[in-house]
C-alpha positions as CSV (number, residue, x, y, z in Angstrom):
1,X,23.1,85.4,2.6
2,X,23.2,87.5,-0.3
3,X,23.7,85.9,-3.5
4,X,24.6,82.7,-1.5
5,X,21.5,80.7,-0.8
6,X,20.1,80.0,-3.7
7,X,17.9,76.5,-4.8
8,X,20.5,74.2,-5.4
9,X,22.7,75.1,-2.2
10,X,19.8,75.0,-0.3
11,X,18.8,71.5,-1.3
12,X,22.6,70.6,-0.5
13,X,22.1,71.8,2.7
14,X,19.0,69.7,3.3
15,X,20.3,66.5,2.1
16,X,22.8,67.2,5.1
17,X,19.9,67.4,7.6
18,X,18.9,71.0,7.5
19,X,14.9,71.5,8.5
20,X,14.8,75.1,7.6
21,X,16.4,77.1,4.5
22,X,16.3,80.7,3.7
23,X,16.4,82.2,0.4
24,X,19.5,84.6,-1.2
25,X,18.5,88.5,0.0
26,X,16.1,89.9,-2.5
27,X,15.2,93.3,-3.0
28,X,11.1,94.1,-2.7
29,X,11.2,96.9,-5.5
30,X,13.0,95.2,-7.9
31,X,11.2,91.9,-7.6
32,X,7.6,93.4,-7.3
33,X,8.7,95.8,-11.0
34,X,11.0,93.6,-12.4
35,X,10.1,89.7,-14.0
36,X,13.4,88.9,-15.4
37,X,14.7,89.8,-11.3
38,X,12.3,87.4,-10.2
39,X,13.1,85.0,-12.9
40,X,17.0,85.4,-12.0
41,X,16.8,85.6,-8.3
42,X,14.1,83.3,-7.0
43,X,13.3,79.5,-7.7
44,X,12.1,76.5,-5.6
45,X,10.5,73.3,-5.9
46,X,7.9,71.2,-3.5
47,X,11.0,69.3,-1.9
48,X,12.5,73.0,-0.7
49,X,10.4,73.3,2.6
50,X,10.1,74.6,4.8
51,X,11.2,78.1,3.1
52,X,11.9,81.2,4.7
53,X,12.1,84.2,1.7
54,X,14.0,87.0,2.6
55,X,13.8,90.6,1.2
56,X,15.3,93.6,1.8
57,X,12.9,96.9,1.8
58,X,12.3,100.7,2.9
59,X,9.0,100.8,1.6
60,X,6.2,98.7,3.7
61,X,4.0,98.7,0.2
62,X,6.1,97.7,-1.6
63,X,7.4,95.0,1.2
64,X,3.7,93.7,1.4
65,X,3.4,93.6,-2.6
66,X,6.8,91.7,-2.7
67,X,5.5,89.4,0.1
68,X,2.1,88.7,-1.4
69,X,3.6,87.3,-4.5
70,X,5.4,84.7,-3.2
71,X,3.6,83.8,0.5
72,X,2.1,80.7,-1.5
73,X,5.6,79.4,-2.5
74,X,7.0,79.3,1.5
75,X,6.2,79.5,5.0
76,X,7.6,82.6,6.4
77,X,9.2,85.9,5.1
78,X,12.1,87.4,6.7
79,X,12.3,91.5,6.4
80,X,15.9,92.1,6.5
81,X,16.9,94.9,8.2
82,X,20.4,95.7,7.5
C-alpha cells in the first residue's frame, strides 16, 4: 500500500499474528538518488521479519541498484507493476 505500510503499522500488524509484512510502495529512482527519500520512506528493525520491500520502477538499473541497497535489510523484493 502506498504510504500505508510503514514500520510502526507493520509491527501492529504482527503483534496480531501476521508472518509476512510488506513495506509502503517506494520509488527505485528516488531512493537509489535521493538519502533524505530513503531516510523518510524506509525504516525497520530485527523484530520486522520476514520483510518483503516493495518498489515501483521502469528502469531495470535502476530497479537492481534500488534492490541491492536494501536486499540485506529483508527477504524478498516485490517489483510493483501498476
Amino acid at each position: 500500500m502506498v504510504d500505508m505500510s510503514e514500520l510502526s503499522f507493520r509491527m501492529l500488524c504482527r503483534s496480531y499474528g501476521s508472518d509476512l509484512c510488506f513495506t509502503p510502495m517506494l520509488h527505485s529512482q528516488q531512493f537509489v538518488q535521493d538519502s533524505l527519500y530513503r531516510q523518510d520512506t524506509f525504516s525497520t528493525c530485527a523484530e520486522d521479519r520476514p520483510l518483503i520491500i516493495q518498489f515501483c520502477a521502469n528502469d531495470p538499473i535502476t530497479f537492481v541498484n534500488a534492490a541491492s541497497m536494501v536486499s540485506f535489510k529483508c527477504d524478498g523484493i516485490d517489483l510493483n507493476l501498476g
